[in-house]
N, C-alpha and C positions, 0 to 999 in steps of 0.2 A: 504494500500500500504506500502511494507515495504519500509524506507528509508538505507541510510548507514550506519546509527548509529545500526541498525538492523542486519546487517551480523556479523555474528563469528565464524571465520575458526576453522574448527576442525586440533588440532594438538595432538599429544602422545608425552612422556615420554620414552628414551630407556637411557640405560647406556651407557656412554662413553665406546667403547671399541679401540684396536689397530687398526681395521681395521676405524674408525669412527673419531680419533685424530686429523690425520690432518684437516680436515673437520672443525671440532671443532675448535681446534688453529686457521683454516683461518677467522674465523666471529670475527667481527669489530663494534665497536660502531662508531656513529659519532666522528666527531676530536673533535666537541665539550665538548664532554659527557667524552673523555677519563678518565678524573682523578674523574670521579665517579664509577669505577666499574673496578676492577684488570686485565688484561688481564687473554684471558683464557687458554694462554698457560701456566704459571706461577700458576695458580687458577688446573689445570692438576696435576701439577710438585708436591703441595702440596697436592692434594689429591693422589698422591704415596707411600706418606708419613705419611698421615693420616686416620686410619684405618676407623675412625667415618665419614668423608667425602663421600657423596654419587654426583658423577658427574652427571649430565645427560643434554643430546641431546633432544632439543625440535624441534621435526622436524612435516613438514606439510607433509603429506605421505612420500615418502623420502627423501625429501629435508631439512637440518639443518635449522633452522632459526635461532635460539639462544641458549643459554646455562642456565642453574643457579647449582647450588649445595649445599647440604644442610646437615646437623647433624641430625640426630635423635636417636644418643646413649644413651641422655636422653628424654624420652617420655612426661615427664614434661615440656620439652621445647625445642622443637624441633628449630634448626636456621636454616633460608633459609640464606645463607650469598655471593650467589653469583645469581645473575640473569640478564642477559641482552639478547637485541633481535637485528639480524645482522642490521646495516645501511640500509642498501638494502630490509630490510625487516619491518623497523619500520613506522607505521602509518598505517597498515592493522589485526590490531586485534588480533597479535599473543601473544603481552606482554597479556593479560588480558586471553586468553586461555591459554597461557603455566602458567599460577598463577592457572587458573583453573584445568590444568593437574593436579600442584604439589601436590594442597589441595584435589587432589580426591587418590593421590599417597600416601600424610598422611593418609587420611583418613582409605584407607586398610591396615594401621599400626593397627585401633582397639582401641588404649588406651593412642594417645595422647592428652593430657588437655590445650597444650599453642604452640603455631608458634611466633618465633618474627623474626623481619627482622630488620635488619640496613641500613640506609643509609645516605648521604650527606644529610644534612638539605637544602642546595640549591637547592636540586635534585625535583625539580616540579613536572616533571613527576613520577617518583619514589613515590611520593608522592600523587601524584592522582590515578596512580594505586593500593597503596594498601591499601590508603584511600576508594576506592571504593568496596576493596574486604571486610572491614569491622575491617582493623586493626585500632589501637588507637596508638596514638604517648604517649609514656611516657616520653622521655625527651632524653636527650644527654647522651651518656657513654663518659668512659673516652679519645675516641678520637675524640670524638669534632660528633661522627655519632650521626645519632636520633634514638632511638630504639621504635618501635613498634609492635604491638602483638598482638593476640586476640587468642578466644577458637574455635579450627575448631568443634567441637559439635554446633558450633549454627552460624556458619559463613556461608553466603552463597555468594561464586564470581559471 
């Protein structure tokens, strides 16, 4: 019999686009969680900006559910540096399928050797998610976040 712990929503991967922005901007973490994770309208506004920044829409057929955004101009070490999943939508599986999206989105890069992610060292859940998908905390950078890492060649979310 399967239990709850057992279901996990299939979601994709699409690029932020114009028609897709607002959408994006309107997803929200809890109040609580705010000062873990940039809004994403501002986390947008920089990736305008920044050629190396890849946005994207983690949506459940076509409903948005969350955001994250990531680098991979070096293939050496690609950084997931923004992820979250809407209020309204967190506790049903999506954070650990939109990680699984991303690493399957690496993966059809080919040739890269390292993913790290940063985040609040208080961040628990942030911390059990990607504890589970196989990353290693290496320690604190210089703003006080924890950076952890692994080799998507042998990781499996």
């Amino acid at each position: 019999m399967a239990g709850a712990d057992d279901y996990r929503p299939t979601v994709h991967l699409e690029p932020v686009t114009a028609q897709t922005r607002a959408a994006i901007t309107a997803l929200k973490v809890e109040a609580a969680q705010a000062h873990f994770v940039a809004d994403n309208a501002a986390s947008l506004a920089e990736a305008d900006h920044d050629p190396g920044a890849s946005p994207r829409a983690i949506m459940a057929d076509d409903t948005p559910v969350g955001f994250l955004m990531y680098d991979a101009s070096d293939r050496g070490d690609v950084r997931l540096y923004r992820f979250m999943i809407d209020a309204a939508q967190q506790g049903r599986g999506y954070g650990r399928a939109g990680l699984r999206a991303f690493m399957a989105e690496i993966a059809g890069l080919g040739d890269v050797s390292r993913i790290s992610i940063c985040y609040e060292p208080e961040n628990e859940a942030a911390r059990s998610l990607y504890a589970k998908a196989g990353f290693f905390e290496e320690g604190l950078d210089e703003d006080g976040e924890m950076i952890a890492a692994l080799d998507p060649r042998a990781a499996r979310p």
